[in-house]
mmCIF file of the C-alpha atoms, coordinates in Angstrom:
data_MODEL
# 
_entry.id   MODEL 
# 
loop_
_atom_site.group_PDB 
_atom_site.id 
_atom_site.type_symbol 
_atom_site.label_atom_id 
_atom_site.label_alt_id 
_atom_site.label_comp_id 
_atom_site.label_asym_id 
_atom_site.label_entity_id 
_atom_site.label_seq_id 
_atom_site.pdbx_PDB_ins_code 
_atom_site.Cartn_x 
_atom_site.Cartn_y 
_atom_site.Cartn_z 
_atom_site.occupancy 
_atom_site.B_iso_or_equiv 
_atom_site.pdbx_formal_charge 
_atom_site.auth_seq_id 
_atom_site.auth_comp_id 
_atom_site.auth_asym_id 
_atom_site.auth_atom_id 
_atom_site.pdbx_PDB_model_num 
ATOM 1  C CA . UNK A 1 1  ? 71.748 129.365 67.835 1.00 0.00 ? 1  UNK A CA 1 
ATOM 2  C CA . UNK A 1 2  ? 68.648 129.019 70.830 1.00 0.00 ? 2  UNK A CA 1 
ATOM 3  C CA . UNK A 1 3  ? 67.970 125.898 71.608 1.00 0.00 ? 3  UNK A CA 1 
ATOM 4  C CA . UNK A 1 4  ? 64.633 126.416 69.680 1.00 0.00 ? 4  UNK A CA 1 
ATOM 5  C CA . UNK A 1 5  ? 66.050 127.401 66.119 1.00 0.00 ? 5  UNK A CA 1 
ATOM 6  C CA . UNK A 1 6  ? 68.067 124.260 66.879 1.00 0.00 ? 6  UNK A CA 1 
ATOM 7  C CA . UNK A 1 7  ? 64.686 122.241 67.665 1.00 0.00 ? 7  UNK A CA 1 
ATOM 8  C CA . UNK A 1 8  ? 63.151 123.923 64.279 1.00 0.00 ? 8  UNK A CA 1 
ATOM 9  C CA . UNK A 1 9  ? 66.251 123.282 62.048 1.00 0.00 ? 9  UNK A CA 1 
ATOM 10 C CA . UNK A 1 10 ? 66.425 119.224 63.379 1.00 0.00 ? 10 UNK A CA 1 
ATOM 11 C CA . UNK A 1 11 ? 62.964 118.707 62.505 1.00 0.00 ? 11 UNK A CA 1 
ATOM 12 C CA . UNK A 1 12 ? 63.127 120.773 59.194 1.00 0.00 ? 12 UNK A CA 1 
ATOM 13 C CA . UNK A 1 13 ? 65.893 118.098 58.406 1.00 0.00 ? 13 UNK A CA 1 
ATOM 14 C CA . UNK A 1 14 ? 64.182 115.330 59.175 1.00 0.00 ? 14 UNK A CA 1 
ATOM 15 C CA . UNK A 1 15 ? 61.258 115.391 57.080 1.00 0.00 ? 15 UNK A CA 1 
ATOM 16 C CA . UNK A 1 16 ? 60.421 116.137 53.512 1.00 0.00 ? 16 UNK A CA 1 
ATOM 17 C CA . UNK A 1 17 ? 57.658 118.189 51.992 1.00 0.00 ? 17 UNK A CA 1 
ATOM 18 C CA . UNK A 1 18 ? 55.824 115.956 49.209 1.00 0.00 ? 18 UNK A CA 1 
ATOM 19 C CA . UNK A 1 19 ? 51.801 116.092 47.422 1.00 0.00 ? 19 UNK A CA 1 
ATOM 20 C CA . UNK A 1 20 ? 49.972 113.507 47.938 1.00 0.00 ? 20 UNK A CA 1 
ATOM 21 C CA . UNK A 1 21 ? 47.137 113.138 45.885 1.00 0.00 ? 21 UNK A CA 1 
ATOM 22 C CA . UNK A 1 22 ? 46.986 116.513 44.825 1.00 0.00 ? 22 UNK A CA 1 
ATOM 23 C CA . UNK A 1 23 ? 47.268 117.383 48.436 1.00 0.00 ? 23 UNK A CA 1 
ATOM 24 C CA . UNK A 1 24 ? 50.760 118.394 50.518 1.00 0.00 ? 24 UNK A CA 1 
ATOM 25 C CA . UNK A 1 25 ? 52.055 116.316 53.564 1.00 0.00 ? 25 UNK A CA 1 
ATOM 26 C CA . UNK A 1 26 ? 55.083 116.555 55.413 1.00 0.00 ? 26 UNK A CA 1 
ATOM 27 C CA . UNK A 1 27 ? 56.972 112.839 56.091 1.00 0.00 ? 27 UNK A CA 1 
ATOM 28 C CA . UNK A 1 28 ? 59.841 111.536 57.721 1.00 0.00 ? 28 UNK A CA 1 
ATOM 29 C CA . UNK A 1 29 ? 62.594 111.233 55.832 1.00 0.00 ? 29 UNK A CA 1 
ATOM 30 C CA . UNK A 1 30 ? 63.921 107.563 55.100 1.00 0.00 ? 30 UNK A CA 1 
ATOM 31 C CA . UNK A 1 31 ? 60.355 106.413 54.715 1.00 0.00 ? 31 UNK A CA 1 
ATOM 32 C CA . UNK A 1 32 ? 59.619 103.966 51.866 1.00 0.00 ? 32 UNK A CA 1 
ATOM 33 C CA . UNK A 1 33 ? 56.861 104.468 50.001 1.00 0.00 ? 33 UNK A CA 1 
ATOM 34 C CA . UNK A 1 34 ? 55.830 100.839 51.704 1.00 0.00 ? 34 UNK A CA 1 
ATOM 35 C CA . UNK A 1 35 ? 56.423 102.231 54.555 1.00 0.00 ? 35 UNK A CA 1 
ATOM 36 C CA . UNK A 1 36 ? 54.042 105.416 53.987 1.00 0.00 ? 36 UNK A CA 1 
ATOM 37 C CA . UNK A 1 37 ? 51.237 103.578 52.660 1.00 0.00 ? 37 UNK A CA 1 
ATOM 38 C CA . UNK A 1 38 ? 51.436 101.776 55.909 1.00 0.00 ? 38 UNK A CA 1 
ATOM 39 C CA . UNK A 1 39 ? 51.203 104.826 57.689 1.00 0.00 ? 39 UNK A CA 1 
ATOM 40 C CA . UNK A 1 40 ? 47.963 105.483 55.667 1.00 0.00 ? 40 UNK A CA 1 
ATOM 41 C CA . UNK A 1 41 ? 46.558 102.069 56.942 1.00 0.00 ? 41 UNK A CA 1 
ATOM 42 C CA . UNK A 1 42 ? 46.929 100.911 53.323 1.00 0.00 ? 42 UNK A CA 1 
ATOM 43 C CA . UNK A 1 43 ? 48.217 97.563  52.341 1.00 0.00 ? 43 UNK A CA 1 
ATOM 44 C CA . UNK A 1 44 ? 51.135 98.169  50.029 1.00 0.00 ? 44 UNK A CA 1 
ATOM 45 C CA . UNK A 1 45 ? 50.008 94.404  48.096 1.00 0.00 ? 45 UNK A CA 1 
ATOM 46 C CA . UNK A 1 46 ? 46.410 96.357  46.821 1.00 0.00 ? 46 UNK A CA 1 
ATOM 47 C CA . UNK A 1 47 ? 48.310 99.687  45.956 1.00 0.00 ? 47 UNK A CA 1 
ATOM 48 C CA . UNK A 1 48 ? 49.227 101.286 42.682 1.00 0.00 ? 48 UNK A CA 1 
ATOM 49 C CA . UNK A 1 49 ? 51.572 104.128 43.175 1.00 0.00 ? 49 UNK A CA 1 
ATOM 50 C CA . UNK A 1 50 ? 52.443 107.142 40.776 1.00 0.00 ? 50 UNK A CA 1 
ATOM 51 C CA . UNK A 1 51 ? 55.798 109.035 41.628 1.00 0.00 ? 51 UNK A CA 1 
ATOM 52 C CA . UNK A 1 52 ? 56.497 111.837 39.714 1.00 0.00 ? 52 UNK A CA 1 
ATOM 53 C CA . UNK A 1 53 ? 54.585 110.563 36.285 1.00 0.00 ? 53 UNK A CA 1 
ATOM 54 C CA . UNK A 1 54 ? 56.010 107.434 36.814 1.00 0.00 ? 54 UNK A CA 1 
ATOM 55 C CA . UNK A 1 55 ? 54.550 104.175 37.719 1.00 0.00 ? 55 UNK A CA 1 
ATOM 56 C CA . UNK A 1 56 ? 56.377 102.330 40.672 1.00 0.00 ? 56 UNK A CA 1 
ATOM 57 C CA . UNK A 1 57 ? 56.444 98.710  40.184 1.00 0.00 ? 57 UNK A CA 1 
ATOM 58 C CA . UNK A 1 58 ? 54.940 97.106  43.546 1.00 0.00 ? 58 UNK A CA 1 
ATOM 59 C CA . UNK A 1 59 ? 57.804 95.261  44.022 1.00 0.00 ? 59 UNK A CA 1 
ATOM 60 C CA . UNK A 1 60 ? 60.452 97.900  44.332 1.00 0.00 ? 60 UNK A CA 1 
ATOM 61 C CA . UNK A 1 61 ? 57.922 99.854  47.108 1.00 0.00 ? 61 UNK A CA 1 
ATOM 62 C CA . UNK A 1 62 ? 60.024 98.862  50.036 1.00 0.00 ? 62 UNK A CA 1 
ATOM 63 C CA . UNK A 1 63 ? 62.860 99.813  48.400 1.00 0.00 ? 63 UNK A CA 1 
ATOM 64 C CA . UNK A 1 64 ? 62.065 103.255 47.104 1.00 0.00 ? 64 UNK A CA 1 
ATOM 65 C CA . UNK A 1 65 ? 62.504 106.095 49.272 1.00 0.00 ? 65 UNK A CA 1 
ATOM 66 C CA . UNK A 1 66 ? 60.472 109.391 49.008 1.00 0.00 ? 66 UNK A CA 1 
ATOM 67 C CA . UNK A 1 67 ? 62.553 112.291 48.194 1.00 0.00 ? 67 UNK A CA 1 
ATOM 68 C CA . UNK A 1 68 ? 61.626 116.152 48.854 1.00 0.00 ? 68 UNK A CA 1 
ATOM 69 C CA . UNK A 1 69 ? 59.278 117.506 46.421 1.00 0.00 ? 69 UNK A CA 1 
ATOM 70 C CA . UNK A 1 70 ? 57.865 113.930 45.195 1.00 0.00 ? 70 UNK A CA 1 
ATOM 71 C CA . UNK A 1 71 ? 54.296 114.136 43.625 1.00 0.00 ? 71 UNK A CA 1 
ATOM 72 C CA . UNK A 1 72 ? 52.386 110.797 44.779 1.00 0.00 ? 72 UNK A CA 1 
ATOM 73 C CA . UNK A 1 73 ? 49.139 109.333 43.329 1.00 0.00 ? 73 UNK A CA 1 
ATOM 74 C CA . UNK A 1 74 ? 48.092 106.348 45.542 1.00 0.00 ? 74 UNK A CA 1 
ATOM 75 C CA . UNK A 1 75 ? 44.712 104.346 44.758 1.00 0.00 ? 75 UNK A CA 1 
ATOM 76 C CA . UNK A 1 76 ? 44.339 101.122 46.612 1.00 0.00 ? 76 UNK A CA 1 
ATOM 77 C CA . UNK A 1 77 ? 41.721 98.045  45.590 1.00 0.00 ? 77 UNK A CA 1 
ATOM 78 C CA . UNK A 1 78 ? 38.457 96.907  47.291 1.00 0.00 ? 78 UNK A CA 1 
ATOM 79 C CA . UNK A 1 79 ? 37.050 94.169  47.117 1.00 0.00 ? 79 UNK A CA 1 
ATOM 80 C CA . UNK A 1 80 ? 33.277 93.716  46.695 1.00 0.00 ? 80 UNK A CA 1 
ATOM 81 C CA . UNK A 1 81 ? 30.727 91.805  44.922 1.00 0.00 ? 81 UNK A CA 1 
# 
């Protein structure tokens, strides 16, 4: 194997392929869904998260890890007034 197919296969194995509101995004893999919202610049305390038809208590998002294929609906809270 080149040293590119090697290069393609590493980082095909190192992400995942998930939708993210309705939309698809490619992630590390390990990432908590915490840890993802970060990387949105959202604050995982004024989340709500949907994975896979299933609503993900806020307290288990640093422990739940995405997984390949995972269908995410994230809406976070403003404040205003």
């Amino acid at each position: 194997m080149d040293t590119e197919l090697k290069l393609q296969s590493t980082k095909m194995n190192e992400t995942l392929s998930i939708t993210l509101n309705g939309e698809p995004r490619t992630v590390a893999l390990g990432l908590s869904i915490a840890a993802f919202a970060e990387e949105l610049g959202l604050d995982s305390t004024k989340i709500a998260v949907e994975r896979n038809l299933a609503i993900v208590p806020r307290s288990t998002l640093m422990d739940v890890l995405l997984a390949e294929g995972d269908v995410l609906e994230i809406v976070h809270f403003v404040g205003g007034g």
